[in-house]
PDB file of the backbone (N, CA, C, O) and the ligand in Angstrom, with CONECT records:
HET     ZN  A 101       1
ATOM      1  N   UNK A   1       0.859  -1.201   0.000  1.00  0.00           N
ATOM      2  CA  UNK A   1       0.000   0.000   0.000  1.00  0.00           C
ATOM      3  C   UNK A   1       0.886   1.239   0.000  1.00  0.00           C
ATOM      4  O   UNK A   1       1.846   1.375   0.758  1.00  0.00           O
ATOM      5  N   UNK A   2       0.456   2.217  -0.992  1.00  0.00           N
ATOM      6  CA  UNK A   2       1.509   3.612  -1.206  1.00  0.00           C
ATOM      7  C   UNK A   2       0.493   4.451  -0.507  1.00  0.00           C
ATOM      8  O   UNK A   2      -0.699   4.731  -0.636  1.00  0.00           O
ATOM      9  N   UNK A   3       1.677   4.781   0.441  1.00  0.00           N
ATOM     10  CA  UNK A   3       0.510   5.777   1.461  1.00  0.00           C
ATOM     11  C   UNK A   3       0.920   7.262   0.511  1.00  0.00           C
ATOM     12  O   UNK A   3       2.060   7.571   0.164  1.00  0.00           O
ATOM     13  N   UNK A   4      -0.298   8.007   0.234  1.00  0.00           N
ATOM     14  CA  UNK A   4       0.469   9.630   0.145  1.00  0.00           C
ATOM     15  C   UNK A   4      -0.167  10.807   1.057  1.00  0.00           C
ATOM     16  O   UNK A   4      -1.327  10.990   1.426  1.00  0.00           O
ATOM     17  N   UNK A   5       1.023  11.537   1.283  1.00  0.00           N
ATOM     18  CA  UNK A   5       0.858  12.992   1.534  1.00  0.00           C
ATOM     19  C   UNK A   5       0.618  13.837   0.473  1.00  0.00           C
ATOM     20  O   UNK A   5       1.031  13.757  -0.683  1.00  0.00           O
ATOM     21  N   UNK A   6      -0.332  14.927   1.164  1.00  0.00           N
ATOM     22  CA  UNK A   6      -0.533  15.942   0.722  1.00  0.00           C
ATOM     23  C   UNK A   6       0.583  17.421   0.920  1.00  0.00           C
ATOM     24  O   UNK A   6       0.516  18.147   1.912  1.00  0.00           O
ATOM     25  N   UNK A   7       1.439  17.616  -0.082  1.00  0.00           N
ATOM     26  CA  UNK A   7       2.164  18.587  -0.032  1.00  0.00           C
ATOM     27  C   UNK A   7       1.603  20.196  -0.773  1.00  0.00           C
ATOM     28  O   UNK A   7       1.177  20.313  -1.923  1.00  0.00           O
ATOM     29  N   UNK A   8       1.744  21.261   0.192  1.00  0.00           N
ATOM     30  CA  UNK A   8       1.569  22.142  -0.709  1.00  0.00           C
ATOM     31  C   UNK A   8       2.810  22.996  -0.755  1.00  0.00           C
ATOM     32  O   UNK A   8       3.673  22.940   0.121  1.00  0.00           O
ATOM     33  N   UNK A   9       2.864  23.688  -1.672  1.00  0.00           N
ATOM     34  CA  UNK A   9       3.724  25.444  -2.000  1.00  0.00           C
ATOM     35  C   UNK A   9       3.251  26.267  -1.126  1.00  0.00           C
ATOM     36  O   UNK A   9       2.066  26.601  -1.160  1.00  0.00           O
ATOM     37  N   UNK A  10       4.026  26.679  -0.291  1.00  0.00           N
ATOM     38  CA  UNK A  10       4.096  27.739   0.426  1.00  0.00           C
ATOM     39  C   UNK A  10       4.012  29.035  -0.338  1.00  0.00           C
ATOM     40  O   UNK A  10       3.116  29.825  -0.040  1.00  0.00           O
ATOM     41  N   UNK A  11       4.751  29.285  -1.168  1.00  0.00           N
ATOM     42  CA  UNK A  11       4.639  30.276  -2.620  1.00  0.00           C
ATOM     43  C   UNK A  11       3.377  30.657  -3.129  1.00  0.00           C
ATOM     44  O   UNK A  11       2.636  31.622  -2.945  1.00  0.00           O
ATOM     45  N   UNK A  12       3.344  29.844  -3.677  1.00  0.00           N
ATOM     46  CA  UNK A  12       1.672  29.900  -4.667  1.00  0.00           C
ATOM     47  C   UNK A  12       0.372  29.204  -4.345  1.00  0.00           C
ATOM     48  O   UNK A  12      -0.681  29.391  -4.957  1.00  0.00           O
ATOM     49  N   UNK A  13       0.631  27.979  -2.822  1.00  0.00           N
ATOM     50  CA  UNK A  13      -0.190  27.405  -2.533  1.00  0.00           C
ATOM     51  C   UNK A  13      -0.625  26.212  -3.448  1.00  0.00           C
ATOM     52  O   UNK A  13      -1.417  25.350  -3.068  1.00  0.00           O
ATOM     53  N   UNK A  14      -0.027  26.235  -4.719  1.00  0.00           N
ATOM     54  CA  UNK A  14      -0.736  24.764  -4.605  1.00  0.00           C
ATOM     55  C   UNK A  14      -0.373  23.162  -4.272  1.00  0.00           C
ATOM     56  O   UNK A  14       0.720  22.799  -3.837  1.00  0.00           O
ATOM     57  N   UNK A  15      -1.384  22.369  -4.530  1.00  0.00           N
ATOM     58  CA  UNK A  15      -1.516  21.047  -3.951  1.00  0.00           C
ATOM     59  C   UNK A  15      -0.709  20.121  -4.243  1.00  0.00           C
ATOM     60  O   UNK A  15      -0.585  20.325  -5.450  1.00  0.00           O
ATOM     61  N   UNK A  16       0.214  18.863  -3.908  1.00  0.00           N
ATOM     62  CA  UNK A  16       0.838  18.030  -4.733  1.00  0.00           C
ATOM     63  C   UNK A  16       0.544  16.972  -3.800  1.00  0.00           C
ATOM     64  O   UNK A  16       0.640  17.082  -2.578  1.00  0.00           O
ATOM     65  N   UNK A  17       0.012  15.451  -4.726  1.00  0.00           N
ATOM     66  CA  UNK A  17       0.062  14.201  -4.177  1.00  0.00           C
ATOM     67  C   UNK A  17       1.634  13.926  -4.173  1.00  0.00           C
ATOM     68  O   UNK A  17       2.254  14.101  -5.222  1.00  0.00           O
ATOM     69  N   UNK A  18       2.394  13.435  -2.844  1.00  0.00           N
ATOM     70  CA  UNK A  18       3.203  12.690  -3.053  1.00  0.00           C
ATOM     71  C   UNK A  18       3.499  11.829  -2.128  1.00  0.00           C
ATOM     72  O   UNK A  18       3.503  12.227  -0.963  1.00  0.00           O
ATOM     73  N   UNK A  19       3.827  10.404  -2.433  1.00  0.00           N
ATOM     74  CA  UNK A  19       4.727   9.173  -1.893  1.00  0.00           C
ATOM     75  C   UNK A  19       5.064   9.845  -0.819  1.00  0.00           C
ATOM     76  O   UNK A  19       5.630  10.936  -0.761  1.00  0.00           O
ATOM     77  N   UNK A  20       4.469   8.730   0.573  1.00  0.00           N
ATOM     78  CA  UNK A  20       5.079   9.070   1.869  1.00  0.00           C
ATOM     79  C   UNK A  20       6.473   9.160   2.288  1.00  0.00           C
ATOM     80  O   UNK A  20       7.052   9.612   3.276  1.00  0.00           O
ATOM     81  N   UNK A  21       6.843   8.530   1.121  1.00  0.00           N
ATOM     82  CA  UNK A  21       8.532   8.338   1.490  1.00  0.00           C
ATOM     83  C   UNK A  21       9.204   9.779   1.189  1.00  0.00           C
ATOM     84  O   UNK A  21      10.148  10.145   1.888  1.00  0.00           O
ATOM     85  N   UNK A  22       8.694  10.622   0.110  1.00  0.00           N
ATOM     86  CA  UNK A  22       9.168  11.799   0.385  1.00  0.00           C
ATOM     87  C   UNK A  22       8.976  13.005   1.303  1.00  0.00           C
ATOM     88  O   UNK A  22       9.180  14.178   0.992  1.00  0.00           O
ATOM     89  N   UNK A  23       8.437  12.411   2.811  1.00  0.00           N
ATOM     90  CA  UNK A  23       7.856  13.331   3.831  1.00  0.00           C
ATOM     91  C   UNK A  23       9.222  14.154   4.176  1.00  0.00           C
ATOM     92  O   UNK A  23      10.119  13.314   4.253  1.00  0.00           O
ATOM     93  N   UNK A  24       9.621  15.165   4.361  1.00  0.00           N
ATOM     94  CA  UNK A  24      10.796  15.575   4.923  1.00  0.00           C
ATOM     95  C   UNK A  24      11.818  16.018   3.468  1.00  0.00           C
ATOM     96  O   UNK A  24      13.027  16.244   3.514  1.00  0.00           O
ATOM     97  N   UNK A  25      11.278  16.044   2.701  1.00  0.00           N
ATOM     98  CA  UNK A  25      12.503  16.461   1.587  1.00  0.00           C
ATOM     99  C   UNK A  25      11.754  17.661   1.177  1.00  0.00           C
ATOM    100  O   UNK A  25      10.692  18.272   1.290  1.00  0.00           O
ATOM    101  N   UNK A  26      12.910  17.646   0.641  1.00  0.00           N
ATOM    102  CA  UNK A  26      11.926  19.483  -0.441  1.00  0.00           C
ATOM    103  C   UNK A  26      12.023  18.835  -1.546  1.00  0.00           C
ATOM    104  O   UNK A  26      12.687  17.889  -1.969  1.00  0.00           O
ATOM    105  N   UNK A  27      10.703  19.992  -2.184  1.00  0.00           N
ATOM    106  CA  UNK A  27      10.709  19.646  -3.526  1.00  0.00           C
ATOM    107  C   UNK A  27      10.187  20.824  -4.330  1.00  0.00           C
ATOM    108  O   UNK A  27       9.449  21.612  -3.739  1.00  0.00           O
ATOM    109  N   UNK A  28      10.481  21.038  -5.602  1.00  0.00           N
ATOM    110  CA  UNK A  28      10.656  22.039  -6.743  1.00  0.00           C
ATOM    111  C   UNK A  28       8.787  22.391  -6.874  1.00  0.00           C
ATOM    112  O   UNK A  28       8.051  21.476  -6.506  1.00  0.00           O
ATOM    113  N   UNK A  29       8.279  23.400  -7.272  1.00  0.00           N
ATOM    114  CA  UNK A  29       7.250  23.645  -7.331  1.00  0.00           C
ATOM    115  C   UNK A  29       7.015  23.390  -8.589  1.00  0.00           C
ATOM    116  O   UNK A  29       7.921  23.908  -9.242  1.00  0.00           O
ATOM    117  N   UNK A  30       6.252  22.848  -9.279  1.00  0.00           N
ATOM    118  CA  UNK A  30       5.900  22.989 -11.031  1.00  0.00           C
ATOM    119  C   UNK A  30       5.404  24.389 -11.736  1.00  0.00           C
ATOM    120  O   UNK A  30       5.421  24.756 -12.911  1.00  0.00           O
ATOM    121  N   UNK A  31       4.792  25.242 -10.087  1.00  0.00           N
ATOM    122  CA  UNK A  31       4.224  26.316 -11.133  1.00  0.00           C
ATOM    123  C   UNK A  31       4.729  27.427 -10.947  1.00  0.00           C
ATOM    124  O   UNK A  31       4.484  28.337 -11.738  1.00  0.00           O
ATOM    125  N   UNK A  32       5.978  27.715  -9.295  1.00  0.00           N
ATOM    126  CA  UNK A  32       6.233  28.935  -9.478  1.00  0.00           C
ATOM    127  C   UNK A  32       7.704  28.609  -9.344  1.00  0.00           C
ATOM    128  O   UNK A  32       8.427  29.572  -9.597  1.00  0.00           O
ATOM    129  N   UNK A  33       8.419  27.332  -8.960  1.00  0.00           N
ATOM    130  CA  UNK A  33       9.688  27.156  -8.925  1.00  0.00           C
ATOM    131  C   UNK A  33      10.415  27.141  -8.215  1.00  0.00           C
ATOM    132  O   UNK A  33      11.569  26.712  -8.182  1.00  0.00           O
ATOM    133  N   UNK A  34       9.440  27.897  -7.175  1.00  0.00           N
ATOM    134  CA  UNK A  34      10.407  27.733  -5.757  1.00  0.00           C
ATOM    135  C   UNK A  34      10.716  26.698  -4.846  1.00  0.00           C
ATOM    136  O   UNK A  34      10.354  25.666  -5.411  1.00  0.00           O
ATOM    137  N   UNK A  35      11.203  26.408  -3.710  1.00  0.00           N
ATOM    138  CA  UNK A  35      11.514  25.346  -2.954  1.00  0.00           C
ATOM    139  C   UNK A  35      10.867  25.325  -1.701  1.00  0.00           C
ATOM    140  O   UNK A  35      10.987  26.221  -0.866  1.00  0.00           O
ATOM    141  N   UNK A  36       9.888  23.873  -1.505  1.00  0.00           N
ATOM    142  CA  UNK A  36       9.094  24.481  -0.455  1.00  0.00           C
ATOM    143  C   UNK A  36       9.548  22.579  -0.246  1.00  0.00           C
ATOM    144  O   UNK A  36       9.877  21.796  -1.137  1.00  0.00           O
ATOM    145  N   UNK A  37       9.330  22.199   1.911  1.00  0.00           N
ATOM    146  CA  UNK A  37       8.937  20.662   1.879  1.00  0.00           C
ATOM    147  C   UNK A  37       7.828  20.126   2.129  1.00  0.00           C
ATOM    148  O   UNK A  37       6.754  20.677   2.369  1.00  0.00           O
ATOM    149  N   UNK A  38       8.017  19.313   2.089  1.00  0.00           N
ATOM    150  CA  UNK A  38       7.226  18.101   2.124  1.00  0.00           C
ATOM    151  C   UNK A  38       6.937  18.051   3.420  1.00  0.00           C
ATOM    152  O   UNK A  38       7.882  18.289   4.172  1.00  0.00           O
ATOM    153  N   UNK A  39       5.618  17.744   4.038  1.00  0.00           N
ATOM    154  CA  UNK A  39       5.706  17.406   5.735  1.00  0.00           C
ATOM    155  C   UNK A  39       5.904  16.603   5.848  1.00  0.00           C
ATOM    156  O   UNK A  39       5.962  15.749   4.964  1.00  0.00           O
ATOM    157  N   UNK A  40       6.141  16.441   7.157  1.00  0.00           N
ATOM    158  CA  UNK A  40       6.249  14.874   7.541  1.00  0.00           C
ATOM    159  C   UNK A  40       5.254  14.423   8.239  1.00  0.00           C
ATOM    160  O   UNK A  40       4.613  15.451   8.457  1.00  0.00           O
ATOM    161  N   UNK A  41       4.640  13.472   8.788  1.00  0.00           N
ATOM    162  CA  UNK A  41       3.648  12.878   9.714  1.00  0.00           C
ATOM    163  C   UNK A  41       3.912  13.118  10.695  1.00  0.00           C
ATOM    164  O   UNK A  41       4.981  12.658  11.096  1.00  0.00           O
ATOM    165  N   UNK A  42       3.115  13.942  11.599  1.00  0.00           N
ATOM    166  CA  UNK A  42       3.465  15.038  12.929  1.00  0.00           C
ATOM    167  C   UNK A  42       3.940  14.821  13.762  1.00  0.00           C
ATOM    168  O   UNK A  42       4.537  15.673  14.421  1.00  0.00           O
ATOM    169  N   UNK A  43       3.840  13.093  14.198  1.00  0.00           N
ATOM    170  CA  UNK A  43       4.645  12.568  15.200  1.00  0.00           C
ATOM    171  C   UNK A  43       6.523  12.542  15.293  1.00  0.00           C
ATOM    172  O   UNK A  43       7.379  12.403  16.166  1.00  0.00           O
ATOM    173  N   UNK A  44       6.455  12.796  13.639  1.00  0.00           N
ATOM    174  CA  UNK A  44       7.812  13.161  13.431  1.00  0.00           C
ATOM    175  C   UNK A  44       8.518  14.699  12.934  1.00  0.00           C
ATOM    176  O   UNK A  44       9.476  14.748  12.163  1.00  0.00           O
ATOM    177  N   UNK A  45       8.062  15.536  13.342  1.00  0.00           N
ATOM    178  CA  UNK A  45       7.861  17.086  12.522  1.00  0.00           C
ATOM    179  C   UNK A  45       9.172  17.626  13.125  1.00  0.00           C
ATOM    180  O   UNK A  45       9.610  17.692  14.274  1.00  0.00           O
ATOM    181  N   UNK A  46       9.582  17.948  12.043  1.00  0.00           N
ATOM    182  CA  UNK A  46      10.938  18.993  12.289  1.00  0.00           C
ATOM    183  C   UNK A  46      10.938  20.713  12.654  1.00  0.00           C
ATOM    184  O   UNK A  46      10.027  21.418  12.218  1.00  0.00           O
ATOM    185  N   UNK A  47      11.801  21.160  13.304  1.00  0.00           N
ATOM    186  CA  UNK A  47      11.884  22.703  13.537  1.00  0.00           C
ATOM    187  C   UNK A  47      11.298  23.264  12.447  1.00  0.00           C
ATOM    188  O   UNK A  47      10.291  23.962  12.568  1.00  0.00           O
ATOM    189  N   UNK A  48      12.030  22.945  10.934  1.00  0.00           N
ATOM    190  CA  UNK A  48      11.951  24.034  10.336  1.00  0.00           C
ATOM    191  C   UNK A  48      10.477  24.057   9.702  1.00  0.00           C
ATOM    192  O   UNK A  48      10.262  25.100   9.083  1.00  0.00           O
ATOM    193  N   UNK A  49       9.228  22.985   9.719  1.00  0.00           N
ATOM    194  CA  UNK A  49       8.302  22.971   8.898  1.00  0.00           C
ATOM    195  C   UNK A  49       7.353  23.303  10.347  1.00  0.00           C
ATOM    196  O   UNK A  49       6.218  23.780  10.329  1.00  0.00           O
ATOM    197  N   UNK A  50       7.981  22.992  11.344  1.00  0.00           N
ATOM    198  CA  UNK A  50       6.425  23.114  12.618  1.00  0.00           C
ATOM    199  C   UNK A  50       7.030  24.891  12.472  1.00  0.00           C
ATOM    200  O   UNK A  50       6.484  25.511  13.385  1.00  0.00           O
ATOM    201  N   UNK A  51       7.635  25.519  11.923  1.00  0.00           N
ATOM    202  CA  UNK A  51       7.801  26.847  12.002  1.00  0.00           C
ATOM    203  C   UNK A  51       6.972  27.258  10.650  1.00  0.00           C
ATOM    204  O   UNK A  51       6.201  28.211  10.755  1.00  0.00           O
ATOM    205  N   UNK A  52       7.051  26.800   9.779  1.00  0.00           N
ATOM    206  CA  UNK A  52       6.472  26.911   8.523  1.00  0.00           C
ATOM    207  C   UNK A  52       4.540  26.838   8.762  1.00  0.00           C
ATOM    208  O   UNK A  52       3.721  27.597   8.244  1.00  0.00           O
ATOM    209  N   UNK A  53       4.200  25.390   9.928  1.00  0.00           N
ATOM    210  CA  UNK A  53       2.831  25.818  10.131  1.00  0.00           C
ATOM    211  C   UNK A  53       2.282  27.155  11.125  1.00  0.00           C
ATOM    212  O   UNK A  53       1.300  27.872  10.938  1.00  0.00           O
ATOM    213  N   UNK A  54       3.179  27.192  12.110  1.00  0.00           N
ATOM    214  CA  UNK A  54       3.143  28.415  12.622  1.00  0.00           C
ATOM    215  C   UNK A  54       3.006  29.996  11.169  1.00  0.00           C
ATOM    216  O   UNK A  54       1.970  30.596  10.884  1.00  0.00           O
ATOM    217  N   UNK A  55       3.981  30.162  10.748  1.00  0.00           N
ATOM    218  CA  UNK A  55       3.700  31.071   9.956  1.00  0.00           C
ATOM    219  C   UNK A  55       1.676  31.192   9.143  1.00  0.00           C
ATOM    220  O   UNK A  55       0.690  31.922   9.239  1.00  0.00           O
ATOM    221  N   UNK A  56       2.020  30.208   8.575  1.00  0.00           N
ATOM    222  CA  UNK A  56       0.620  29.740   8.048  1.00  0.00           C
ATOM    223  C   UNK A  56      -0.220  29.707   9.125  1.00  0.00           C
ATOM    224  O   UNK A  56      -1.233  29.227   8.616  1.00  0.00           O
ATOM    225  N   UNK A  57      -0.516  29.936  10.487  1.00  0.00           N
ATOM    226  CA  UNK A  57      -1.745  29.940  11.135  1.00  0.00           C
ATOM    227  C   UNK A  57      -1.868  31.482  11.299  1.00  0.00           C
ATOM    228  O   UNK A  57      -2.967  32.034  11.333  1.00  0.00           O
ATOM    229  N   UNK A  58      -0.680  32.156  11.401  1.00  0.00           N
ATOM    230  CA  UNK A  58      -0.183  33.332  11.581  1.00  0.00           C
ATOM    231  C   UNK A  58      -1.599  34.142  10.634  1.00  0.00           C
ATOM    232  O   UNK A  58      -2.688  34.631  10.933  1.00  0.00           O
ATOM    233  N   UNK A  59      -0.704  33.891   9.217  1.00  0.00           N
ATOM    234  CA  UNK A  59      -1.594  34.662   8.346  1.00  0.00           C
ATOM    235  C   UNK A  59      -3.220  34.102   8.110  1.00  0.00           C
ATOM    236  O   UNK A  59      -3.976  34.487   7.218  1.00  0.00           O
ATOM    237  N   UNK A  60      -3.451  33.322   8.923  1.00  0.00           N
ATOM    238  CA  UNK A  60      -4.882  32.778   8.754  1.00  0.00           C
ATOM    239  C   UNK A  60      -5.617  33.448   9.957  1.00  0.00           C
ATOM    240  O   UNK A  60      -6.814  33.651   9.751  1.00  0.00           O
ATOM    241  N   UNK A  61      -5.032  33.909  11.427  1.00  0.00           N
ATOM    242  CA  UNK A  61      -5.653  34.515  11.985  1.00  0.00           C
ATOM    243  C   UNK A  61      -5.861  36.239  11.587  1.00  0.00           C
ATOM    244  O   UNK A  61      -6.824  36.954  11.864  1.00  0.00           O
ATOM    245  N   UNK A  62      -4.681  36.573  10.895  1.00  0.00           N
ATOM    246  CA  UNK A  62      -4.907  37.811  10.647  1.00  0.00           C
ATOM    247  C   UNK A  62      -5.722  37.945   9.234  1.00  0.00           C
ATOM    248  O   UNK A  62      -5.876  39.000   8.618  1.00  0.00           O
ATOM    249  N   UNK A  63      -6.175  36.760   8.881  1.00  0.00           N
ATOM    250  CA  UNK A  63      -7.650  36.882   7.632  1.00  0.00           C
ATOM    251  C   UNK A  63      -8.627  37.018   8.199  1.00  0.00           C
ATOM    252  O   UNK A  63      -9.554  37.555   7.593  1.00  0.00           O
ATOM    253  N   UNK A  64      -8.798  36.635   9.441  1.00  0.00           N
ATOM    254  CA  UNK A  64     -10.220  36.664   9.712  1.00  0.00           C
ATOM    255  C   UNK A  64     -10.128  37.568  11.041  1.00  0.00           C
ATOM    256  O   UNK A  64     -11.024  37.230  11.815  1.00  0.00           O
ATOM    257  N   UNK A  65      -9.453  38.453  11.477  1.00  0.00           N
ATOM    258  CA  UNK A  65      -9.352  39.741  11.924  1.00  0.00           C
ATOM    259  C   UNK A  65      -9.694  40.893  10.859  1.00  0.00           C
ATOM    260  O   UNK A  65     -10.012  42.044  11.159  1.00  0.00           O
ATOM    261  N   UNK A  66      -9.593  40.467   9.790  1.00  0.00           N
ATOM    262  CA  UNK A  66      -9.838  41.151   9.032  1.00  0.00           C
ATOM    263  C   UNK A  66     -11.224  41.571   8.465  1.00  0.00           C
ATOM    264  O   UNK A  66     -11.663  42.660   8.095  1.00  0.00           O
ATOM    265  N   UNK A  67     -11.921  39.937   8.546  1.00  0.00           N
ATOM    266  CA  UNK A  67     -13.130  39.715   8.160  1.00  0.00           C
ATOM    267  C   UNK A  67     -13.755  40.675   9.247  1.00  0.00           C
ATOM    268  O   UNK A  67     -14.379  41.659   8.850  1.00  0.00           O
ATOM    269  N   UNK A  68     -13.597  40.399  10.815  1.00  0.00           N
ATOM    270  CA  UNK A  68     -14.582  40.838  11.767  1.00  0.00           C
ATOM    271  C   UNK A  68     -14.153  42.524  11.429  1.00  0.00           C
ATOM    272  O   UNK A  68     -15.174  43.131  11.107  1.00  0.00           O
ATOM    273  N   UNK A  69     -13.258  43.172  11.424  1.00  0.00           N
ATOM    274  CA  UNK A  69     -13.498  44.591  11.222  1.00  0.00           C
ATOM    275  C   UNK A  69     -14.424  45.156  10.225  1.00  0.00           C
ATOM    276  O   UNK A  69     -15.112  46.167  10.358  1.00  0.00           O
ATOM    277  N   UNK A  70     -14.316  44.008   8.742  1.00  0.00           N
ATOM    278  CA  UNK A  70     -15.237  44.801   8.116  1.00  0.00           C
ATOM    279  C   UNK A  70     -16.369  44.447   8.617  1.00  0.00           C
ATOM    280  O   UNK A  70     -17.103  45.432   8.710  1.00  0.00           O
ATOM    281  N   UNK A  71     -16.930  43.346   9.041  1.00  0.00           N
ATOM    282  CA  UNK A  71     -18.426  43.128   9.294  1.00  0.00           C
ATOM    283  C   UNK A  71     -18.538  44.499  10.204  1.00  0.00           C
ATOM    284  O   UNK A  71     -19.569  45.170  10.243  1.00  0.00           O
ATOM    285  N   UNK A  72     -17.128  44.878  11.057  1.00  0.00           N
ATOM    286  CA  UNK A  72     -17.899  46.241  12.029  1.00  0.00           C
ATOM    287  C   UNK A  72     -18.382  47.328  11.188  1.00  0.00           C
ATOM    288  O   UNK A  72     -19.326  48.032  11.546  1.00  0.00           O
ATOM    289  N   UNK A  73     -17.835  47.472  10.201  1.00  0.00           N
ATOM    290  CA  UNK A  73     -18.471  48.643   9.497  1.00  0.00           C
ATOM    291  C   UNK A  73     -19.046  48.558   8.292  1.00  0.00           C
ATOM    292  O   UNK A  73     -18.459  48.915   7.271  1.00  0.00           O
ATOM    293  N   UNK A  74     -20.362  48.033   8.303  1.00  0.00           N
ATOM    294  CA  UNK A  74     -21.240  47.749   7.551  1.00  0.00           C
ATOM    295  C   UNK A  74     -22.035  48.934   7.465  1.00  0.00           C
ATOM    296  O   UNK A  74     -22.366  49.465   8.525  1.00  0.00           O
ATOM    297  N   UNK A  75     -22.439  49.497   6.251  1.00  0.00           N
ATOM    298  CA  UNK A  75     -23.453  51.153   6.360  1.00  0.00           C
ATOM    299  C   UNK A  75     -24.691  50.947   6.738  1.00  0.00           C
ATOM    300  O   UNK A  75     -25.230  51.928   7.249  1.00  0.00           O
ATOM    301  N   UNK A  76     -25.225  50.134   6.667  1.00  0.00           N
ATOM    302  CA  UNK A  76     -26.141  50.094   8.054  1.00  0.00           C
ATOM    303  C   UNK A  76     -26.012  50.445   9.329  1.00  0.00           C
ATOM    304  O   UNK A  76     -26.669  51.408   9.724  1.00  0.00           O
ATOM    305  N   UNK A  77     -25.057  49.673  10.323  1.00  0.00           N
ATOM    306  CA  UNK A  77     -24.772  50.416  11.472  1.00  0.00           C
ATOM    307  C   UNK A  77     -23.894  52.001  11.528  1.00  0.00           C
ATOM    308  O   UNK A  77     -23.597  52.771  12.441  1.00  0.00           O
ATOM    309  N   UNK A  78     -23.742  51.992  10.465  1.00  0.00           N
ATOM    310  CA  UNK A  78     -22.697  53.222  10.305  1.00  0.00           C
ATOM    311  C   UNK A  78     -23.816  54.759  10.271  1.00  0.00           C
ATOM    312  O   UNK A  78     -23.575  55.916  10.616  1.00  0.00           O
ATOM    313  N   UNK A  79     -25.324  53.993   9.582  1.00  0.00           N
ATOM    314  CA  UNK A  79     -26.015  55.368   9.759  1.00  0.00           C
ATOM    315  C   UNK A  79     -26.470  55.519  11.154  1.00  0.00           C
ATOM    316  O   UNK A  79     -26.376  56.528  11.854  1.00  0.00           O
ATOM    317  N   UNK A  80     -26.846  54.670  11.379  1.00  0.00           N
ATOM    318  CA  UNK A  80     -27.204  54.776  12.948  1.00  0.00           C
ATOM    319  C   UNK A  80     -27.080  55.587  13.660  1.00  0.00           C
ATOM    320  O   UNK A  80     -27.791  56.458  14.161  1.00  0.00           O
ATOM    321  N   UNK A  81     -25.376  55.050  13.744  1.00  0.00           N
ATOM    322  CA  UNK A  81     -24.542  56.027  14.495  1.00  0.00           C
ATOM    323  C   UNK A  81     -24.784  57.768  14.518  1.00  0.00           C
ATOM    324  O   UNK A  81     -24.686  58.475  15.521  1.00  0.00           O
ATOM    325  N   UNK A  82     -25.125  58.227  13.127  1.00  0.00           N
ATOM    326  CA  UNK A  82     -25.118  59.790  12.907  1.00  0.00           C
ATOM    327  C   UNK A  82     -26.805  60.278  13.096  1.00  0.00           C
ATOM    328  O   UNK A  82     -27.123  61.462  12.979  1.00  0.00           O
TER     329      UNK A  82
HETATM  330 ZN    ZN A 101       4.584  27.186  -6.039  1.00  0.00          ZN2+
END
């Protein structure tokens, strides 16, 4: 049985099936070229990629900080106010 991971690009985000055996390597992006790795299965996660999900939760909380400010100023409540 070929187990696979799901790898993405940090770059451009997209998706790549690959062979568990390449958990922990880097690999070439097809669409923007850059060098992003492979995870590994978490029980085994290295510095440099549990830093890599950190980043990535990073910018996912500050998306939806984003979301709640605009819902604050919706022109509805905005006439209210005056
Ligand atoms: Zn890419």
């Amino acid at each position: 049985m070929q187990e696979r991971l799901t790898a993405v690009c940090r770059f451009c985000g997209r998706q790549y099936r690959v062979p568990r055996s390449a958990a922990g390597r880097r690999a070439r992006c097809r669409d923007c070229g850059e060098i992003f790795h492979v995870p590994m299965p978490t029980y085994q996660i290295d510095d440099t990629i549990a830093q890599w999900l950190l980043e990535d939760q990073a910018r996912e909380t500050r998306k939806q900080e984003t979301g709640v400010s605009q819902a604050m100023c919706e022109p509805g409540e905005y006439d209210q106010m005056y």
